[in-house]
Biopython code that builds the backbone (N, CA, C, O; Angstrom):
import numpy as np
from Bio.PDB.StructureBuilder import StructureBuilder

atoms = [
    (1, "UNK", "N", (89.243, 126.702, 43.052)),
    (1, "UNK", "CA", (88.942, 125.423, 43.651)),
    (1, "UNK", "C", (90.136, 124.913, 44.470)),
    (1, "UNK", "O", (89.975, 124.361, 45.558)),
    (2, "UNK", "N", (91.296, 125.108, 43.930)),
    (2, "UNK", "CA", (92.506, 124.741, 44.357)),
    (2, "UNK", "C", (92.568, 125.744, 46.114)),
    (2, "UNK", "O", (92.871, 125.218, 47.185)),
    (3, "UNK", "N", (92.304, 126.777, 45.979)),
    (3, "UNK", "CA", (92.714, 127.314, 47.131)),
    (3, "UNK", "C", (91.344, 127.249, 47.978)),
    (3, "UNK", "O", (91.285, 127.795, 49.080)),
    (4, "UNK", "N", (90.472, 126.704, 47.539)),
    (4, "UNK", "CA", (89.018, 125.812, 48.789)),
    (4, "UNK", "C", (90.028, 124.397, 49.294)),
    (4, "UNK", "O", (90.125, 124.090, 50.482)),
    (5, "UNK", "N", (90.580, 123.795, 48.419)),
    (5, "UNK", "CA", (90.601, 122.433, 48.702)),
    (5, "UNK", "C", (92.253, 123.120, 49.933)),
    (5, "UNK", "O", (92.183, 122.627, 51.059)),
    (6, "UNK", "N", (92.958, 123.664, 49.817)),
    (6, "UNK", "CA", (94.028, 124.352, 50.568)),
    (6, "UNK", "C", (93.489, 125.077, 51.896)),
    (6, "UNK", "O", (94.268, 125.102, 52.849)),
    (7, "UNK", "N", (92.358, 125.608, 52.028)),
    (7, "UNK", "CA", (91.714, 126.403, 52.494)),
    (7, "UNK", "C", (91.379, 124.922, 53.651)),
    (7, "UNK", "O", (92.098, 124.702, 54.626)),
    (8, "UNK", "N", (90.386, 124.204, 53.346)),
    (8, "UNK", "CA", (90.113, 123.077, 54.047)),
    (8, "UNK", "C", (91.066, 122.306, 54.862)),
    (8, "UNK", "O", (91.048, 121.946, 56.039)),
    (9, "UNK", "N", (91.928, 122.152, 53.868)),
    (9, "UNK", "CA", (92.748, 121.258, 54.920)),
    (9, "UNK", "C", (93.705, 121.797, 55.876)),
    (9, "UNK", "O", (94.298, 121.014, 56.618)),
    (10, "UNK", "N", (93.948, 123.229, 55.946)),
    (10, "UNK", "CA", (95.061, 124.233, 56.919)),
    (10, "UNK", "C", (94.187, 124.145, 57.819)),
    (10, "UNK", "O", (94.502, 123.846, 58.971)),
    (11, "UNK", "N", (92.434, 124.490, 57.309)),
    (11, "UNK", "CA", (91.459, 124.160, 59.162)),
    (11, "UNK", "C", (91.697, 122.918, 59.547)),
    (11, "UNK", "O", (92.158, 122.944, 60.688)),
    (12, "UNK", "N", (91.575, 121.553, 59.025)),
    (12, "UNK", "CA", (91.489, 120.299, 59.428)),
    (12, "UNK", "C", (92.567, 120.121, 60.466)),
    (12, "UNK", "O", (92.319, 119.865, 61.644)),
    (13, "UNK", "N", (94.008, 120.299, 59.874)),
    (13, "UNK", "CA", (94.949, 120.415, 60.816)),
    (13, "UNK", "C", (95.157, 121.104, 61.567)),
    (13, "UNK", "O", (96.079, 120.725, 62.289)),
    (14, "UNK", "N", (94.560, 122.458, 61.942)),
    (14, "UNK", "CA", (94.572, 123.303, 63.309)),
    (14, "UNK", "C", (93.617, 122.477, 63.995)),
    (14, "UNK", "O", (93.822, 121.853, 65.036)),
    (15, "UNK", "N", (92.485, 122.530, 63.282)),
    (15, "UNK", "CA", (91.266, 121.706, 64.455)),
    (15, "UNK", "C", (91.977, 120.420, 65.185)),
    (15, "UNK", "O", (91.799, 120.141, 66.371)),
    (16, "UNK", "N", (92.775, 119.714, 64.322)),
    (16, "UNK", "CA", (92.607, 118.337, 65.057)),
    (16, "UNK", "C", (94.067, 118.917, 66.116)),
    (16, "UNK", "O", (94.093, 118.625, 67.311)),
    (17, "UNK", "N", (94.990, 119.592, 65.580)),
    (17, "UNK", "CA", (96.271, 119.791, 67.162)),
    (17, "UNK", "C", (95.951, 120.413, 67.533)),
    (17, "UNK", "O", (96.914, 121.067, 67.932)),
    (18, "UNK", "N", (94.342, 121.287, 68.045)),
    (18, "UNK", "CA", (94.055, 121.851, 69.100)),
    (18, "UNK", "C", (92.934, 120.793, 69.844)),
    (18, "UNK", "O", (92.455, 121.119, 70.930)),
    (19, "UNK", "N", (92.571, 119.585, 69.233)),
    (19, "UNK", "CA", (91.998, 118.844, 70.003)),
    (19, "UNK", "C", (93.384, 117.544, 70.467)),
    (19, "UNK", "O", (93.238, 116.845, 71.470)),
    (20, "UNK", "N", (94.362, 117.444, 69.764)),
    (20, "UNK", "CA", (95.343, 116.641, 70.560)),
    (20, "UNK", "C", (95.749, 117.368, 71.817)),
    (20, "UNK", "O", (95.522, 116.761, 72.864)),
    (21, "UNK", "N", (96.295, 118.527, 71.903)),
    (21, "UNK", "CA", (96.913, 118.961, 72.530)),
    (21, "UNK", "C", (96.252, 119.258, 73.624)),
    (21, "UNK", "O", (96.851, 119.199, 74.697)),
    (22, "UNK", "N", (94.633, 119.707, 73.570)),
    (22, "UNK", "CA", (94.134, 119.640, 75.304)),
    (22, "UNK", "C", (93.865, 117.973, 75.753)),
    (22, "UNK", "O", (93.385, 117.903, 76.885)),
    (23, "UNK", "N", (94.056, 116.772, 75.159)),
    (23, "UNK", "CA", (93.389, 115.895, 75.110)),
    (23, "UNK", "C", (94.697, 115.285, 75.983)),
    (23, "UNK", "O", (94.512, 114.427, 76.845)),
    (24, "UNK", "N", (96.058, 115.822, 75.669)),
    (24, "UNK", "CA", (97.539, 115.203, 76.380)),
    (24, "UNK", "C", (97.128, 116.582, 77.899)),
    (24, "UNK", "O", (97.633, 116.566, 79.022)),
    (25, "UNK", "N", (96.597, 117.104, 77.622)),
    (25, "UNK", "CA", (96.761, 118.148, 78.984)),
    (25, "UNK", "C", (95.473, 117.472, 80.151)),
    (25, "UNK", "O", (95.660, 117.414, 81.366)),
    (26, "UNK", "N", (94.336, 117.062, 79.534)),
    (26, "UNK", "CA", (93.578, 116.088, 80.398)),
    (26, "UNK", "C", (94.116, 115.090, 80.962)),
    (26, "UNK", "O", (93.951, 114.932, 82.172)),
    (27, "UNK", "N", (94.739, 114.359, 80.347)),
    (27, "UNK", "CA", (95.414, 113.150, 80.478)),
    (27, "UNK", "C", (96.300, 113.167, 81.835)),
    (27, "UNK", "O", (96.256, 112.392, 82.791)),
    (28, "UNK", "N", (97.320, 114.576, 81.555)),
    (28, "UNK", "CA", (98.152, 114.737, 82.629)),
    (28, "UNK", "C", (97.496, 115.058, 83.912)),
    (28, "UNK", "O", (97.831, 114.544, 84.980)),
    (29, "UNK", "N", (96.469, 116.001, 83.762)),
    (29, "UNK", "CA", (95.795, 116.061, 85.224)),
    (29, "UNK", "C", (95.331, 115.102, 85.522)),
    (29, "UNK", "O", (95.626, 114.881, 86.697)),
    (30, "UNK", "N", (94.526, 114.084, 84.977)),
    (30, "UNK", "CA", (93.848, 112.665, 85.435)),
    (30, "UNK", "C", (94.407, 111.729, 86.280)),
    (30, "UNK", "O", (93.727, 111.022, 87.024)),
    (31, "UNK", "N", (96.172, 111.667, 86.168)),
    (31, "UNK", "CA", (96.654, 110.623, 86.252)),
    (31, "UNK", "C", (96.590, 110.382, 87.845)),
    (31, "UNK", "O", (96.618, 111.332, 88.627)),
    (32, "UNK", "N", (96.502, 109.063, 88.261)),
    (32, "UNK", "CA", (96.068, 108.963, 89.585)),
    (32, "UNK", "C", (97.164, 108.326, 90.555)),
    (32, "UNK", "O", (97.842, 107.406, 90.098)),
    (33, "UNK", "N", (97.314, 108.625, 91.465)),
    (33, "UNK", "CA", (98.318, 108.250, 92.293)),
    (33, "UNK", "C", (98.158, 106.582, 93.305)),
    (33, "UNK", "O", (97.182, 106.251, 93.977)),
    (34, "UNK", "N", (99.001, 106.066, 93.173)),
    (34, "UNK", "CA", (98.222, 104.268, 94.222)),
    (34, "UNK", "C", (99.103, 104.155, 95.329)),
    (34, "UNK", "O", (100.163, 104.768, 95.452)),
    (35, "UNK", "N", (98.613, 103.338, 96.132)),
    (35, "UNK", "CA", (99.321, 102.785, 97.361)),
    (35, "UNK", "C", (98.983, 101.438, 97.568)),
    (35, "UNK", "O", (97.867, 100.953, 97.382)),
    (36, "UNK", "N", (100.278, 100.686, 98.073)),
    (36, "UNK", "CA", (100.041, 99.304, 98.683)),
    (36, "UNK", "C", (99.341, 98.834, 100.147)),
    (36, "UNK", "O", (99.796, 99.384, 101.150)),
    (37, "UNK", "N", (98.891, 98.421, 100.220)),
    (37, "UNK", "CA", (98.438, 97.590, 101.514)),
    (37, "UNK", "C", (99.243, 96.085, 101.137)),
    (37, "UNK", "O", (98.870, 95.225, 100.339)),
    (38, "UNK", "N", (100.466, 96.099, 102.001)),
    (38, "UNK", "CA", (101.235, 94.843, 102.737)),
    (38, "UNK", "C", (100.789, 94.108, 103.708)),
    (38, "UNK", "O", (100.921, 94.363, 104.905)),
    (39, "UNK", "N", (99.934, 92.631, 102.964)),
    (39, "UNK", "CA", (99.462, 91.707, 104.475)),
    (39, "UNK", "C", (100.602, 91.564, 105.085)),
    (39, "UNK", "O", (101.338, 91.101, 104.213)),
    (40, "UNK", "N", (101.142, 91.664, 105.944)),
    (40, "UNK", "CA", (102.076, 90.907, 106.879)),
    (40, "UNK", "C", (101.667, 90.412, 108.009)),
    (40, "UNK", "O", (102.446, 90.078, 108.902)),
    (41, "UNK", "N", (100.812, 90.348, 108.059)),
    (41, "UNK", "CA", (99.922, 89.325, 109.023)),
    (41, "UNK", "C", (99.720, 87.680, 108.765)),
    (41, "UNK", "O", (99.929, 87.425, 107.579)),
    (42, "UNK", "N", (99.383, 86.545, 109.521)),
    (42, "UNK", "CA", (99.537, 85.649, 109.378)),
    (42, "UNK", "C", (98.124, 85.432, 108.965)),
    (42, "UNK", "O", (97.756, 84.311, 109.315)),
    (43, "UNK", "N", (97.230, 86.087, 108.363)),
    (43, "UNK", "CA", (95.747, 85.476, 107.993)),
    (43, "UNK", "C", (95.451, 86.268, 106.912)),
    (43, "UNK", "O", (96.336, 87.042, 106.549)),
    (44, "UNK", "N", (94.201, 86.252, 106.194)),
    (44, "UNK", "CA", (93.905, 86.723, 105.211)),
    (44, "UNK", "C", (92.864, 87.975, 105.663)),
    (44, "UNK", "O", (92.222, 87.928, 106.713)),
    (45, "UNK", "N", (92.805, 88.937, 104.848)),
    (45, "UNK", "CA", (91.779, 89.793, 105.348)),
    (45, "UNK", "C", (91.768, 90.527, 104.550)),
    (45, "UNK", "O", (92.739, 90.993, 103.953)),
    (46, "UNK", "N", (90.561, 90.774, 104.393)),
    (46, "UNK", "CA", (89.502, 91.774, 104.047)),
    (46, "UNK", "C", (89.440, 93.363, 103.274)),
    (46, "UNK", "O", (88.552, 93.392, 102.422)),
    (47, "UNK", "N", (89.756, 93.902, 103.330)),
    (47, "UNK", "CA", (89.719, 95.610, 103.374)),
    (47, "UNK", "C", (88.373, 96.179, 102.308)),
    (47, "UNK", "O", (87.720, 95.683, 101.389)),
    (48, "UNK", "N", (88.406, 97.298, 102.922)),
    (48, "UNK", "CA", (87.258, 98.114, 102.203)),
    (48, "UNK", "C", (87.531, 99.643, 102.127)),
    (48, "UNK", "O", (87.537, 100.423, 103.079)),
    (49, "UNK", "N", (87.738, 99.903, 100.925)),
    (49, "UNK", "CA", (88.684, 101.035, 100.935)),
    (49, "UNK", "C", (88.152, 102.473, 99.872)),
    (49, "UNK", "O", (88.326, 102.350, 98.660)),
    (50, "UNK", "N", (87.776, 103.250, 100.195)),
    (50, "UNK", "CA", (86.476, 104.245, 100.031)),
    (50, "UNK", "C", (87.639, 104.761, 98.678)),
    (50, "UNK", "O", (88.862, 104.881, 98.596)),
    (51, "UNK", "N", (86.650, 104.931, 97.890)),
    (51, "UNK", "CA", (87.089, 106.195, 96.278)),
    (51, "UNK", "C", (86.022, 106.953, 95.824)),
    (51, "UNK", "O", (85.021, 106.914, 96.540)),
    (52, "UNK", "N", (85.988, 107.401, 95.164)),
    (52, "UNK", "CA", (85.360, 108.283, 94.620)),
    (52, "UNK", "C", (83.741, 107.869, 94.218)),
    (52, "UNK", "O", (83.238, 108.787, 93.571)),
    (53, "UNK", "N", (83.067, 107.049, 94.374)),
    (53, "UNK", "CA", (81.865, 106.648, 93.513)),
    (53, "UNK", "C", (81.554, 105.382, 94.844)),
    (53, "UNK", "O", (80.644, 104.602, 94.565)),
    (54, "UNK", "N", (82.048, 105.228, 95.819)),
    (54, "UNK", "CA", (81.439, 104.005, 96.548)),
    (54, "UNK", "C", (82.992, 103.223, 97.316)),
    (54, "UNK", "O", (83.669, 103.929, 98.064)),
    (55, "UNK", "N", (83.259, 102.306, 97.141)),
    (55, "UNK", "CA", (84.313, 101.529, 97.918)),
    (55, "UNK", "C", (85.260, 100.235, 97.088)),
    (55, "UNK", "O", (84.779, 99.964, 95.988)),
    (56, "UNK", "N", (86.201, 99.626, 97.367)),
    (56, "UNK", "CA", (86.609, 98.755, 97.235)),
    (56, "UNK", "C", (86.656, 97.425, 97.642)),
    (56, "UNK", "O", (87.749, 97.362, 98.205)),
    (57, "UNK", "N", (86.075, 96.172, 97.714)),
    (57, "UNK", "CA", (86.372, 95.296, 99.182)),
    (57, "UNK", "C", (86.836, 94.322, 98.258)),
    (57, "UNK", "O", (86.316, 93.867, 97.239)),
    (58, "UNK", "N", (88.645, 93.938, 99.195)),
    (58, "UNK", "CA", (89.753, 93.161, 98.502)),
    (58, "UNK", "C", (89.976, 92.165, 99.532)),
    (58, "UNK", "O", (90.067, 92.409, 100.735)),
    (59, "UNK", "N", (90.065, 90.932, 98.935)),
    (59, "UNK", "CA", (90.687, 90.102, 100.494)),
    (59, "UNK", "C", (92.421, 89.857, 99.864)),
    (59, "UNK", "O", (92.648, 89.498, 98.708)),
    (60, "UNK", "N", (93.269, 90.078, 100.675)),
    (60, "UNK", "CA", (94.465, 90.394, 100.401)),
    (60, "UNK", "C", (95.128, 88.742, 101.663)),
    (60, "UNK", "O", (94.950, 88.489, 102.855)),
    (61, "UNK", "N", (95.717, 88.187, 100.775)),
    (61, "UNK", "CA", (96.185, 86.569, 101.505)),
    (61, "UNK", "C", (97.795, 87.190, 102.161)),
    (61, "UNK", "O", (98.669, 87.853, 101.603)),
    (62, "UNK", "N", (97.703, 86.662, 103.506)),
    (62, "UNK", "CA", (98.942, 86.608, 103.853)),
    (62, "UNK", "C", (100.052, 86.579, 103.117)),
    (62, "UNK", "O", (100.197, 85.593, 102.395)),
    (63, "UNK", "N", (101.080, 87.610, 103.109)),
    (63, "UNK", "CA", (102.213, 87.919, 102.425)),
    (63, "UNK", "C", (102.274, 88.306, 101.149)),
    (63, "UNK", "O", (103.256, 88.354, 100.408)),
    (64, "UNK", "N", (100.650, 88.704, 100.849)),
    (64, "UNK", "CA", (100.707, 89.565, 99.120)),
    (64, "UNK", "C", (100.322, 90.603, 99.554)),
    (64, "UNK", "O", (100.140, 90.791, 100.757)),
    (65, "UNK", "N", (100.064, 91.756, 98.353)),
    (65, "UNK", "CA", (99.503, 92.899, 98.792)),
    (65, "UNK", "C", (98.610, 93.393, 97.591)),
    (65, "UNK", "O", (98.592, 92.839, 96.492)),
    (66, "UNK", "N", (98.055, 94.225, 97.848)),
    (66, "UNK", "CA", (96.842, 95.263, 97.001)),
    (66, "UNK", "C", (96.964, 96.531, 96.755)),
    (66, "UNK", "O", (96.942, 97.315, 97.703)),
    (67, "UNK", "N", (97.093, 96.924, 95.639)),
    (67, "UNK", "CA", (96.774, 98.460, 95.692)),
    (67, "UNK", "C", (95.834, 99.192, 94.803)),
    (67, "UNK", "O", (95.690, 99.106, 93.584)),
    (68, "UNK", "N", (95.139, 100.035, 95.804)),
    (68, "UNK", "CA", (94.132, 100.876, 95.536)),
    (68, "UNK", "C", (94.475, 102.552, 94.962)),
    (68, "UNK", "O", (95.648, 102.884, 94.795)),
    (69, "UNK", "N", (93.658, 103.257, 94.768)),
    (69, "UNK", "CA", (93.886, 104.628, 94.126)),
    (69, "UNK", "C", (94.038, 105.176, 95.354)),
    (69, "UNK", "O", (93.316, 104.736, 96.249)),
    (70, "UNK", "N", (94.983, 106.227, 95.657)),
    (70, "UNK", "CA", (95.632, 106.656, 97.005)),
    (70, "UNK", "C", (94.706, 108.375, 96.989)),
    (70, "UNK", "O", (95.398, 109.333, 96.644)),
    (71, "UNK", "N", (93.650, 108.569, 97.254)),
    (71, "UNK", "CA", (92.696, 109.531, 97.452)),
    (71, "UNK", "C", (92.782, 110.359, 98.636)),
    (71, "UNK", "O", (91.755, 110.266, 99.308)),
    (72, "UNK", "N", (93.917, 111.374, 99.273)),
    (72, "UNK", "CA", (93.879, 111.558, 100.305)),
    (72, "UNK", "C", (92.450, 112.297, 101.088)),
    (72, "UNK", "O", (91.856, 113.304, 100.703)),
    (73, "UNK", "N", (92.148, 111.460, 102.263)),
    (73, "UNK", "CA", (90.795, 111.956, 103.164)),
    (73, "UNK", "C", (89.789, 110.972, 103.384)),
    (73, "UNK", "O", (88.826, 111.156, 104.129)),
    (74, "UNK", "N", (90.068, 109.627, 102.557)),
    (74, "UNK", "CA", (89.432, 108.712, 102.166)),
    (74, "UNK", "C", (89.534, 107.557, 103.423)),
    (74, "UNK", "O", (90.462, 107.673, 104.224)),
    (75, "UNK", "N", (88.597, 106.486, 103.565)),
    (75, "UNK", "CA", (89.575, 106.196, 104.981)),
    (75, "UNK", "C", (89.022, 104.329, 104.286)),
    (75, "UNK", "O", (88.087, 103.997, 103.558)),
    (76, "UNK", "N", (90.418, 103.306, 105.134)),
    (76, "UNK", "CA", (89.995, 101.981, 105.172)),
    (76, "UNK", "C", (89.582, 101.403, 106.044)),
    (76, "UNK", "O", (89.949, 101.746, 107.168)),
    (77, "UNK", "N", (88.364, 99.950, 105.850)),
    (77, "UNK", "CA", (88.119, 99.513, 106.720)),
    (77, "UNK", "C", (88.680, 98.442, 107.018)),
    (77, "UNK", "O", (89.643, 98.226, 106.282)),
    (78, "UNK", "N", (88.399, 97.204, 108.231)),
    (78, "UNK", "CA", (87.721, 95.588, 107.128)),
    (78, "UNK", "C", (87.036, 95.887, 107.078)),
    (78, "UNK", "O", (86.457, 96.927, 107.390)),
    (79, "UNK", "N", (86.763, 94.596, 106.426)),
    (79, "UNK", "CA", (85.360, 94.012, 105.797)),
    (79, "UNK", "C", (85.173, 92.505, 105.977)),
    (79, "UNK", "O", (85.771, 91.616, 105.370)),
    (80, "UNK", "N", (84.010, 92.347, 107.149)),
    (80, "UNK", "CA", (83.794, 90.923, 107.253)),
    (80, "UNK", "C", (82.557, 91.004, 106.701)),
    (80, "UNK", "O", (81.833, 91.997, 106.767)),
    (81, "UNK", "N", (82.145, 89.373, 105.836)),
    (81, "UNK", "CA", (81.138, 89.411, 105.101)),
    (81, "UNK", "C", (80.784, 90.619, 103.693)),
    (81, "UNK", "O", (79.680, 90.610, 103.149)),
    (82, "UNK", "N", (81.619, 91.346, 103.370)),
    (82, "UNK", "CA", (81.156, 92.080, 101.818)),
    (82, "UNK", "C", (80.535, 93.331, 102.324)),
    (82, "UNK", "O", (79.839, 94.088, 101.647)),
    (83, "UNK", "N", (80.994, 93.550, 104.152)),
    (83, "UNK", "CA", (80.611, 94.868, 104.382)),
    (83, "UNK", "C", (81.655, 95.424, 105.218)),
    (83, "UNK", "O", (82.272, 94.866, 106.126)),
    (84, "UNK", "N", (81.789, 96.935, 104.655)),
    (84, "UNK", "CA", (83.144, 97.254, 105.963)),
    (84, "UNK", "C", (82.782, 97.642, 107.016)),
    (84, "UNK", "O", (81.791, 98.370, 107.069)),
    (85, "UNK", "N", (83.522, 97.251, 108.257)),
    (85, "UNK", "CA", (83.912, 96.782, 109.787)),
    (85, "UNK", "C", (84.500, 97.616, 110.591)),
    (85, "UNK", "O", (83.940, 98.519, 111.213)),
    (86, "UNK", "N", (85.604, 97.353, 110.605)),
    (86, "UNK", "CA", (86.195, 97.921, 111.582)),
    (86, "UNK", "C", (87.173, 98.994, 111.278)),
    (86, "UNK", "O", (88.249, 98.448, 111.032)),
    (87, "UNK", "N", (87.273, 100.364, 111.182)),
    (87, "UNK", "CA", (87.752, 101.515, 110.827)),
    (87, "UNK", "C", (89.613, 101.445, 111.185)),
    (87, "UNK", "O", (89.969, 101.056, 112.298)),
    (88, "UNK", "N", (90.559, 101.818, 110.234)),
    (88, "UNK", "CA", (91.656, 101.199, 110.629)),
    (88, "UNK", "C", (92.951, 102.369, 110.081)),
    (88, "UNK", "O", (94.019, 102.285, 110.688)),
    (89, "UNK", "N", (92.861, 103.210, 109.188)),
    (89, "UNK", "CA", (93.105, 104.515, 109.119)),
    (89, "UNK", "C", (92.609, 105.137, 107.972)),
    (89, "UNK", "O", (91.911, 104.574, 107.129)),
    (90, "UNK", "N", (93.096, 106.702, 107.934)),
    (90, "UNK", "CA", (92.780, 107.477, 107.124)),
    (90, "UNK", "C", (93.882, 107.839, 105.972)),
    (90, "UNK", "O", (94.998, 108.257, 106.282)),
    (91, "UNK", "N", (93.440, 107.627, 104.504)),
    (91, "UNK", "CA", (94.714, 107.884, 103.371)),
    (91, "UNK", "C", (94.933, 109.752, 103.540)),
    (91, "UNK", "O", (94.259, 110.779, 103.449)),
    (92, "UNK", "N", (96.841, 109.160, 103.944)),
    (92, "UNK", "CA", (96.919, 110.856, 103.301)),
    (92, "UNK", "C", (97.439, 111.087, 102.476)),
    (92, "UNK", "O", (97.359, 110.171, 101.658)),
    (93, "UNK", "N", (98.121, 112.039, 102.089)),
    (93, "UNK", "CA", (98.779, 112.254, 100.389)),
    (93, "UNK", "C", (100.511, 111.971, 100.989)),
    (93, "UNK", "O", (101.543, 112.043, 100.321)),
    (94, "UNK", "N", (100.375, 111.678, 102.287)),
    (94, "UNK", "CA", (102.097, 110.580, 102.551)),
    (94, "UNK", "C", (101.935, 109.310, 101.989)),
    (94, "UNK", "O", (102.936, 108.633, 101.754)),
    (95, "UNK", "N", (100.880, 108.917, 101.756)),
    (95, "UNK", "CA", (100.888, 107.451, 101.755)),
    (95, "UNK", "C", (100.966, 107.125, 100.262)),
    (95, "UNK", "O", (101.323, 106.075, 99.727)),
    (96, "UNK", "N", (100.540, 108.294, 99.705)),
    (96, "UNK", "CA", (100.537, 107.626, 98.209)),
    (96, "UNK", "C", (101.857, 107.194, 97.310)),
    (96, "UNK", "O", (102.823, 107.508, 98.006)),
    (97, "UNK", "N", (102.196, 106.778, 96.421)),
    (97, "UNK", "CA", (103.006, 105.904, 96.011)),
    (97, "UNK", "C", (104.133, 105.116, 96.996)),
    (97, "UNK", "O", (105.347, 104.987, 96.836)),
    (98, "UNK", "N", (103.201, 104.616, 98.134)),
    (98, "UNK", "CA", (104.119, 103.575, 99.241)),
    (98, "UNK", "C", (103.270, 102.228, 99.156)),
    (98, "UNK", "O", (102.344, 101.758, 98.496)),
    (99, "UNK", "N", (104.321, 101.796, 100.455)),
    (99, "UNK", "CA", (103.309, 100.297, 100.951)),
    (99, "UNK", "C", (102.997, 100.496, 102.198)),
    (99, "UNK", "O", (103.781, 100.922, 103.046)),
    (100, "UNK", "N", (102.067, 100.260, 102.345)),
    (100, "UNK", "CA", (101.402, 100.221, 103.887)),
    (100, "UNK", "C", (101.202, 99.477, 104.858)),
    (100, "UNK", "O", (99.991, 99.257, 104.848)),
    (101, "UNK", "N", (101.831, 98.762, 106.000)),
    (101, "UNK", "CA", (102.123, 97.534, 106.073)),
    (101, "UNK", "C", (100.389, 97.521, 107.181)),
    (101, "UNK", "O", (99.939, 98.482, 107.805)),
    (102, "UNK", "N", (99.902, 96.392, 107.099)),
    (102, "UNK", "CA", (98.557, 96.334, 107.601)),
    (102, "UNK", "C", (98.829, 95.994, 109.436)),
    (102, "UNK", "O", (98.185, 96.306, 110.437)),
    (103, "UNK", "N", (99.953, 95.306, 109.245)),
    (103, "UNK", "CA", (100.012, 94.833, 110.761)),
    (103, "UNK", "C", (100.066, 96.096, 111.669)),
    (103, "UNK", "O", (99.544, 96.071, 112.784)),
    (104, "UNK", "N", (100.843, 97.452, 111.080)),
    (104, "UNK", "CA", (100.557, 98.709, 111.963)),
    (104, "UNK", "C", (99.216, 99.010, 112.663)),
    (104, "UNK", "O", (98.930, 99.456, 113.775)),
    (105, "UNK", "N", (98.396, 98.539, 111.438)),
    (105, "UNK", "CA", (97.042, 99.466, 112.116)),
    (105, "UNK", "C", (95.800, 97.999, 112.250)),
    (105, "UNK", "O", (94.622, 98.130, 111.915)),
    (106, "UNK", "N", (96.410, 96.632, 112.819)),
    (106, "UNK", "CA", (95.454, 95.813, 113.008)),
    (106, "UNK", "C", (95.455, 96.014, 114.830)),
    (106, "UNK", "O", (94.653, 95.386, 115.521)),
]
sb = StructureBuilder()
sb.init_structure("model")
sb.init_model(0)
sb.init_chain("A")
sb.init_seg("    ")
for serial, (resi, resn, name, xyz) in enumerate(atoms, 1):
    if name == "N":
        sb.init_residue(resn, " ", resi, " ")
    sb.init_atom(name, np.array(xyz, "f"), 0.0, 1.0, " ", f" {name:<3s}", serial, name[0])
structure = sb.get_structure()
């Protein structure tokens, strides 16, 4: 009985650090990369900013900023009214962990 109840628990603990250990290796591939959008413009505006499942639409106030998941191929718009507008660039994998200043590409 003694070496069932020994028997059991040497599986319990392989099973569970072979489910930690791919569970830290998911984790690491998942992790997602962001970028800023810098209003530096004197008005408030809009953006609409494409990911994986549909879009983002942020209104970002003069002199703050936003950041989205940096998806290179993905592209931003505005967005006047809760729909995006006017096409303004495309994310590449330079842009990710920066700030992006908006006045470049208004």
């Amino acid at each position: 009985m003694k070496k069932l109840k020994n028997l059991f628990f040497i599986c319990a603990i392989f099973s569970l650090t072979s489910f930690i250990s791919a569970h830290k290796a998911n984790e690491a591939t998942t992790q997602a990369n962001y970028f800023k959008i810098v209003n530096d413009t004197n008005q408030k505006v809009y953006v609409y900013v494409e990911n994986v499942g549909g879009g983002t639409i942020s209104g970002i106030f003069k002199g703050s900023s936003g950041t989205f998941r940096c998806i290179p191929g993905k592209k931003v718009y505005t967005a006047s009214r809760g729909l995006k507008d006017r096409f303004l660039f495309k994310i590449t994998s330079s842009m990710c962990d920066t700030k992006v200043k908006l006045s470049d590409y208004l």
